[in-house]
C-alpha positions in Angstrom: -63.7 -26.3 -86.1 -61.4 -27.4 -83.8 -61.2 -27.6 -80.2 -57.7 -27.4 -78.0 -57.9 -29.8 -75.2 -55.5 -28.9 -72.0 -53.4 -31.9 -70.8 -53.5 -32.8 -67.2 -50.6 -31.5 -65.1 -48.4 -34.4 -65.1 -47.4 -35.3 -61.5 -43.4 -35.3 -60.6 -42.4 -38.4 -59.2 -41.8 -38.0 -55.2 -38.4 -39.1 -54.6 -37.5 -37.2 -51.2 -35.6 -39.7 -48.4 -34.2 -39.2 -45.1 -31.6 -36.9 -46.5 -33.4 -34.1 -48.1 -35.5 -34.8 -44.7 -32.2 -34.0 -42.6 -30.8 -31.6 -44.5 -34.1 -29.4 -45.2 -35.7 -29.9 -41.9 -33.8 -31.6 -39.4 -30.7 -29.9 -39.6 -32.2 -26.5 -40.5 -34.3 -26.6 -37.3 -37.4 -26.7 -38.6 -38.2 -29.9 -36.9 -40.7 -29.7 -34.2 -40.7 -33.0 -33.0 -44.2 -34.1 -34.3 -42.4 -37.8 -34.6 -44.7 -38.2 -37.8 -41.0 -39.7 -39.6 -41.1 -42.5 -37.1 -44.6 -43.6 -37.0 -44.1 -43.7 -40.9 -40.8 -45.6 -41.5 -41.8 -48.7 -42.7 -38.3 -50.4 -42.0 -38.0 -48.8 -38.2 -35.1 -47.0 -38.4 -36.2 -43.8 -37.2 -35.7 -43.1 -33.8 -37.2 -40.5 -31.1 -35.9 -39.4 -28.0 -38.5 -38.1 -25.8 -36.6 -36.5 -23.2 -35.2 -33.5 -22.0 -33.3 -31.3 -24.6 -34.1 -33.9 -27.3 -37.7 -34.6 -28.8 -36.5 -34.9 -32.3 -36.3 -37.8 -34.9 -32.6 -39.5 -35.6 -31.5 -42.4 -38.3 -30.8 -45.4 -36.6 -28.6 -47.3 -38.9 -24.9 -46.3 -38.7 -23.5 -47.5 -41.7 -24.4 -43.9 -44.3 -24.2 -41.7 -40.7 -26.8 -39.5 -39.7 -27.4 -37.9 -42.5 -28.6 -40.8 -45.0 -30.5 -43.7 -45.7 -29.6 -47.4 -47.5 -33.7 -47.7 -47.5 -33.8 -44.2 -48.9 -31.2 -44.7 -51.8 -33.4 -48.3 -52.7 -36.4 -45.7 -52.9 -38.0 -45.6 -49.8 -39.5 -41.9 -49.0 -41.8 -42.5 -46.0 -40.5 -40.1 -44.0 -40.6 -36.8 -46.2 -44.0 -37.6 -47.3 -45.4 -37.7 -43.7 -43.4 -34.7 -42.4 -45.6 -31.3 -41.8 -42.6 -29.5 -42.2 -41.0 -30.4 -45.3 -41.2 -28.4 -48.5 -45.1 -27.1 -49.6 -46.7 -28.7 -46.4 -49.3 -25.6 -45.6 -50.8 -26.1 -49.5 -51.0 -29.8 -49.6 -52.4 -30.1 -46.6 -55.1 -27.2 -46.8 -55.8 -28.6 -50.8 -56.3 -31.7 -49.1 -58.9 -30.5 -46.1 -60.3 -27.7 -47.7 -59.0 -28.2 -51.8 -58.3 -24.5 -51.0 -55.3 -22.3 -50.5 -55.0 -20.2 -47.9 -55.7 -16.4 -48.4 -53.4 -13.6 -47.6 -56.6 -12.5 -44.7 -56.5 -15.9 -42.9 -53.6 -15.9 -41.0 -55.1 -18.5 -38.3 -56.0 -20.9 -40.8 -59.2 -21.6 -42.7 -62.3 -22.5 -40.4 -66.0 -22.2 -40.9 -67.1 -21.6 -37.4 -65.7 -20.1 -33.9 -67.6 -20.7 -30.5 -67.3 -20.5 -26.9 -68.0 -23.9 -25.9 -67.6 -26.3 -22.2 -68.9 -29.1 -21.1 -71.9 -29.8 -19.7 -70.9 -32.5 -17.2 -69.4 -31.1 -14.4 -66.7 -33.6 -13.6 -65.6 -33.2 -17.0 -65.6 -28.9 -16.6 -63.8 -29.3 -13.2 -61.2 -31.7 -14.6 -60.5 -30.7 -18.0 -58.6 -27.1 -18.9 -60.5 -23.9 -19.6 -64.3 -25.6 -20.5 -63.4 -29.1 -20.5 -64.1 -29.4 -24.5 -61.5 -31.8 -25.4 -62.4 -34.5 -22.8 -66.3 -34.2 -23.6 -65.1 -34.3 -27.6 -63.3 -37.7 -26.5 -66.1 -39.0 -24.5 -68.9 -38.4 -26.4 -66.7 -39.1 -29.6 -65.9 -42.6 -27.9 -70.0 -43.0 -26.6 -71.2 -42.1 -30.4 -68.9 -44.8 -32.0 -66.9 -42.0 -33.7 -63.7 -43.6 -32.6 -62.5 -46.5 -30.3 -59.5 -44.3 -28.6 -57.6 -41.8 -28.6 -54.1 -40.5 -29.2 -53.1 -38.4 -25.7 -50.7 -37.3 -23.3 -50.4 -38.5 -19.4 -48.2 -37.3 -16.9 -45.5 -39.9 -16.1 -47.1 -41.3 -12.4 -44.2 -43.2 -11.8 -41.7 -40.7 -12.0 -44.0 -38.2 -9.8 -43.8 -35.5 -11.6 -44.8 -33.3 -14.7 -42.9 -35.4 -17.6 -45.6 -36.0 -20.4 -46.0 -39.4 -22.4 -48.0 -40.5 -25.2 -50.8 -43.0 -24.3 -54.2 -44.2 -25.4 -57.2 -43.4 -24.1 -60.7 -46.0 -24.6 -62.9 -44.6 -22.0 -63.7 -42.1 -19.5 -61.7 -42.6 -17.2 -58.5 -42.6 -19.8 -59.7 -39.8 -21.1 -60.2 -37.9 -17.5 -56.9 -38.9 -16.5 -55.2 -37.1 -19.5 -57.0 -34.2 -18.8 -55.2 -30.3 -18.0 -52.4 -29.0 -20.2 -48.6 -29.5 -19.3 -47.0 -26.6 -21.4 -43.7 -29.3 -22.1 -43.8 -31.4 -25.0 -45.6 -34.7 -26.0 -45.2 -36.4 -29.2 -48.6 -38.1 -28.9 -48.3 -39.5 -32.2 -46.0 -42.1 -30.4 -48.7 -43.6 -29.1 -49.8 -44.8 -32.2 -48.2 -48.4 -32.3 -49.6 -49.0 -28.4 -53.4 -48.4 -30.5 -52.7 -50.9 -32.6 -51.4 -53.6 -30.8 -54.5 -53.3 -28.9 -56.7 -53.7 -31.8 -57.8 -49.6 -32.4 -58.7 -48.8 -35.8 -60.7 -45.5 -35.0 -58.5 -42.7 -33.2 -58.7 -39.2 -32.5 -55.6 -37.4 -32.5 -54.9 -34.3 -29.5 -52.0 -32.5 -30.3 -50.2 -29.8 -30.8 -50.4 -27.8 -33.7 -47.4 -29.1 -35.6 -48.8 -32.6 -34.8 -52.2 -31.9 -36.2 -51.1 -31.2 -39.7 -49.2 -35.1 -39.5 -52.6 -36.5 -41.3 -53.6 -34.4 -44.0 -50.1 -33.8 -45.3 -49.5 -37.8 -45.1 -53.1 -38.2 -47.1 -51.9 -35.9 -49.8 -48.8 -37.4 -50.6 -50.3 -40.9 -51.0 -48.9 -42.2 -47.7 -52.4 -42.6 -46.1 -52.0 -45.9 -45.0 -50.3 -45.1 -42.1 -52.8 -42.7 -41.0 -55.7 -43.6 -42.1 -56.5 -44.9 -38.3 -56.5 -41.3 -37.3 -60.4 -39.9 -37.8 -60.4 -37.1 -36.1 -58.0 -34.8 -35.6 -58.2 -32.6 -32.5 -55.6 -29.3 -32.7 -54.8 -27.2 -29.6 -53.4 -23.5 -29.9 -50.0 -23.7 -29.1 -47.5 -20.8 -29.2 -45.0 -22.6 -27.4 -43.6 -25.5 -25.2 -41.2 -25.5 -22.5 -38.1 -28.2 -22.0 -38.8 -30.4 -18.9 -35.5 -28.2 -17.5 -37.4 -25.7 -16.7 -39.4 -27.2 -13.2 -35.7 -27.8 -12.1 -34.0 -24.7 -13.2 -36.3 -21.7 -12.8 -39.7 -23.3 -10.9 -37.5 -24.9 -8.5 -33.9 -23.2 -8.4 -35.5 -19.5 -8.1 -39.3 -20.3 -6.7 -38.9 -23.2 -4.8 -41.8 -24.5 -6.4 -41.2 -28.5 -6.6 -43.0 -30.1 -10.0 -44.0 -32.9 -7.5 -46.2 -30.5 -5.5 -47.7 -29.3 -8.7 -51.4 -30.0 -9.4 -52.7 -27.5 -12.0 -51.0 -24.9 -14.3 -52.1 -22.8 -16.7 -51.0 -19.6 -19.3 -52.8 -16.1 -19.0 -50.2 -13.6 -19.9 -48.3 -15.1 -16.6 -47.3 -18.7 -16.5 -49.6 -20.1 -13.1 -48.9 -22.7 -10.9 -51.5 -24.3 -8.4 -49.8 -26.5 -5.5 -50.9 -29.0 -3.6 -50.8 -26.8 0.1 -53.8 -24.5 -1.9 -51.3 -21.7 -3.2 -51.0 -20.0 -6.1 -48.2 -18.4 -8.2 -47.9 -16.4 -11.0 -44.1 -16.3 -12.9 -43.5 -13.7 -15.7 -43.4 -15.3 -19.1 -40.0 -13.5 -20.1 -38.5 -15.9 -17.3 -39.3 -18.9 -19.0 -38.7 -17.7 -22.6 -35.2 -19.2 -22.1 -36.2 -22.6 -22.3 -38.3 -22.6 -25.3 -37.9 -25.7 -26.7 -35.9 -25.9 -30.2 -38.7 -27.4 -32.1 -41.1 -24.5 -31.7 -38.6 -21.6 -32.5 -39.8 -21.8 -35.8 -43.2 -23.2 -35.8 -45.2 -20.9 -37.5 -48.8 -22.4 -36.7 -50.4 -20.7 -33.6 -54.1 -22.1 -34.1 -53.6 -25.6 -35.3 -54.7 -24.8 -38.4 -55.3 -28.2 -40.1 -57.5 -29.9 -37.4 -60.8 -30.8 -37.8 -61.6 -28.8 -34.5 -58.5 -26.6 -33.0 -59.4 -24.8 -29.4 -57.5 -23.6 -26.5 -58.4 -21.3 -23.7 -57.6 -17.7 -24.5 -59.5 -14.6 -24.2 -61.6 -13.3 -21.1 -63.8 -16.3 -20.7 -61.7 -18.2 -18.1 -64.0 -21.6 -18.2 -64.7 -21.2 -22.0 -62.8 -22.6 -24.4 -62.4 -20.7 -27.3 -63.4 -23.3 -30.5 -62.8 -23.2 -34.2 -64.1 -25.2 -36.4 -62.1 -26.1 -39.3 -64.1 -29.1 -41.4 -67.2 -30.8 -42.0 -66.5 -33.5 -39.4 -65.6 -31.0 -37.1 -68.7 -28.9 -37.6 -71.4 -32.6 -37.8 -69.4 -33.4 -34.0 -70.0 -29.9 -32.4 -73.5 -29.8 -33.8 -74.3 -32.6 -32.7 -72.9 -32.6 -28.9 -75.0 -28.8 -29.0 -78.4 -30.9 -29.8 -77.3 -33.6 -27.2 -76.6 -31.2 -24.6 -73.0 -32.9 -24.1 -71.7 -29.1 -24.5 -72.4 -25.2 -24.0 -71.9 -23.3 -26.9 -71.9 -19.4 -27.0 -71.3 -17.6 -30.4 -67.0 -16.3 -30.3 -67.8 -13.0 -30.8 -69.6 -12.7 -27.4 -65.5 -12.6 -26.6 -63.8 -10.4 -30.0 -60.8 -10.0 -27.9 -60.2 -13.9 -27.6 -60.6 -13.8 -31.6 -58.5 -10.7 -32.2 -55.8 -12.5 -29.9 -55.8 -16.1 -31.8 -55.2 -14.2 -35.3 -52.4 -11.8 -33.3 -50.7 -14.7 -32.1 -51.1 -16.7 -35.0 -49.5 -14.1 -37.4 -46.6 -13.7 -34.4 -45.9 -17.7 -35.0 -45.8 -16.9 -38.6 -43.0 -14.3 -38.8 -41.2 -17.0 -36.7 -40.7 -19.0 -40.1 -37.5 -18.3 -42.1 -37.8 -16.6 -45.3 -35.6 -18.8 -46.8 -38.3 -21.5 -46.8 -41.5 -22.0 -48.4 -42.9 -18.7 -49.0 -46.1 -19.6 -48.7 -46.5 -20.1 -45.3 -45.8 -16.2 -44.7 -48.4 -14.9 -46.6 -50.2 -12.4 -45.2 -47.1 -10.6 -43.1 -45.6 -7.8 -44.2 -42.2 -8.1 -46.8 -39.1 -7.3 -44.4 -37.3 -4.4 -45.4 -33.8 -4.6 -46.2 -31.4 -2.4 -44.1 -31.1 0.6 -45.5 -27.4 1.6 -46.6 -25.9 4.0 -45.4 -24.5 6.8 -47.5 -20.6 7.2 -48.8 -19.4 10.3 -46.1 -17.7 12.8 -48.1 -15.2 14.9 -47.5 -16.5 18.9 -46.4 
């Protein structure tokens, strides 16, 4: 008797560079500005501009253009291995979380858990957005020695108004001062080398959703180094952000609604603006669709799916933040701020229509991806129909 033995898969060598990264990505607009190339290029010649219009990687080096990379050609592939974008992303990085696949039925992701959660400190409800659950995560993640700061976004004090940077935050106070949603776009990963130099080796990512798949998709391509100071990944639901043109030409132009006077804002079906005189407006969201940034046109990931914890404030609950729990860490965290009484937590389906909304919106984001690319990320949507031809007229 004899027995068949199967042979191991054997493993194709990874030799992706800048230029299948440009071509494939960059240049086919599925960049979303995540910056994950640039915290990854070992030889620093990725650059990032973080302003208006921009907020998307470029080569540095001028003598192969744009478009290539010496370092590449010797080798190098850095930059396609940490890109959330680039080739089979959504399966390496789920097979890395989860060592599952996505199913056809899980359009926002896979998660164990969804809750209604806020904080229990009321500082932290008043200043945080819609139940305060990131900043108590960050505080009570920095108090329990989870991690020694965190990966954020400020709003630029200096310039006086609503233009978001990266920054680190190591204690309350940080983490208070990063607190609210801005609805333009931060690259928080940026912030990265600033941790460093200042000794960090335990960080919690907030991000976007595009920036919360930066870690697992590094880890399962082997380029784990880079991230491995990144513990805990925190993912907000994100549909969209808005270029910093839009406070000058629509909020300002048409409303006469100066960013500087700005103190809170917020998206309920209506984009809403709090000022600093005590009013309130309310602008129609098919005003602003014209300056949708270019990196989220195709972004196809509504509900952060590859976070530990992803959570943004939809649904009826307006102080409730609506919280999915994606992984073990995620779950031991929540569980363990519920026993401490560092949070409130109500089961999510005392709010269905927040849940029924997450997996609408999620599945919207998803038809935003091409067909032309990766096929997997579109499970789950309906095939598109081809136009139907129209018949030959013939003569009567």
């Amino acid at each position: 008797m004899t027995t068949t033995e199967t042979a191991p898969p054997v493993r194709t060598r990874w030799t992706a560079q800048w230029k299948e990264l440009y071509e494939e990505v960059i240049d086919a607009k599925l960049c979303t500005g995540c910056a994950g190339c640039v915290i990854s290029c070992p030889h620093d010649v990725i650059g990032y501009h973080h302003t208006e219009g921009q907020y998307r990687p470029f080569h540095l080096e001028d003598e192969l253009g744009l478009t290539d990379c010496g370092h590449g050609q010797k080798g190098c592939t850095s930059c396609t291995r940490a890109c959330p974008r680039f080739r089979s992303w959504e399966n390496e990085a789920n097979e890395h979380l989860f060592d599952a696949e996505r199913s056809a039925d899980e359009m926002s992701g896979i998660y164990s858990d969804i809750l209604l959660t806020r904080a229990s400190d009321d500082m932290v409800l008043r200043m945080g957005q819609d139940g305060g659950l990131v900043s108590a995560l960050l505080i009570w993640a920095l108090d329990e020695g989870y991690i020694d700061g965190a990966l954020v976004s400020y709003l630029d004090g200096e310039a006086g108004d609503w233009k978001a940077t990266p920054g680190v935050a190591t204690n309350n106070d940080e983490v208070l001062a990063a607190a609210g949603s801005r609805y333009t776009y931060s690259a928080n990963t940026l912030a990265l080398d600033e941790a460093l130099e200042r000794g960090l080796s335990k960080l919690a990512l907030v991000g976007m959703s595009c920036q919360s798949s930066i870690a697992p998709v590094m880890w399962h391509r082997k380029i784990g180094k880079i991230s491995k100071p990144i513990v805990f990944n925190i993912g907000l639901l994100c549909s969209k952000t808005f270029d910093d043109a839009i406070f000058e030409e629509l909020f300002w132009a048409k409303y006469r609604l100066r960013k500087q006077d700005m103190v809170k804002m917020n998206i309920k079906g209506v984009f809403q603006i709090w000022m600093k005189d005590g009013s309130y407006h309310e602008i129609n969201l098919k005003e602003c669709h014209a300056w949708t940034r270019e990196g989220c046109v195709h972004c196809p990931d509504f509900a952060a799916e590859h976070a530990d914890i992803s959570c943004g404030g939809i649904g009826e609950n307006a102080d409730w933040t609506l919280t999915v729990v994606r992984t073990e860490l995620g779950r031991e965290i929540i569980s363990r701020m519920i026993a401490a009484g560092a949070i409130e937590a109500r089961p999510g389906d005392d709010d269905p229509g927040a849940i029924a909304l997450m997996h609408k919106l999620a599945a919207k984001s998803r038809e935003r991806w091409p067909t032309w690319a990766n096929a997997e990320v579109r499970l789950g949507l309906p095939e598109k129909k081809a136009p139907a031809k129209k018949a030959a007229a013939t003569a009567g």
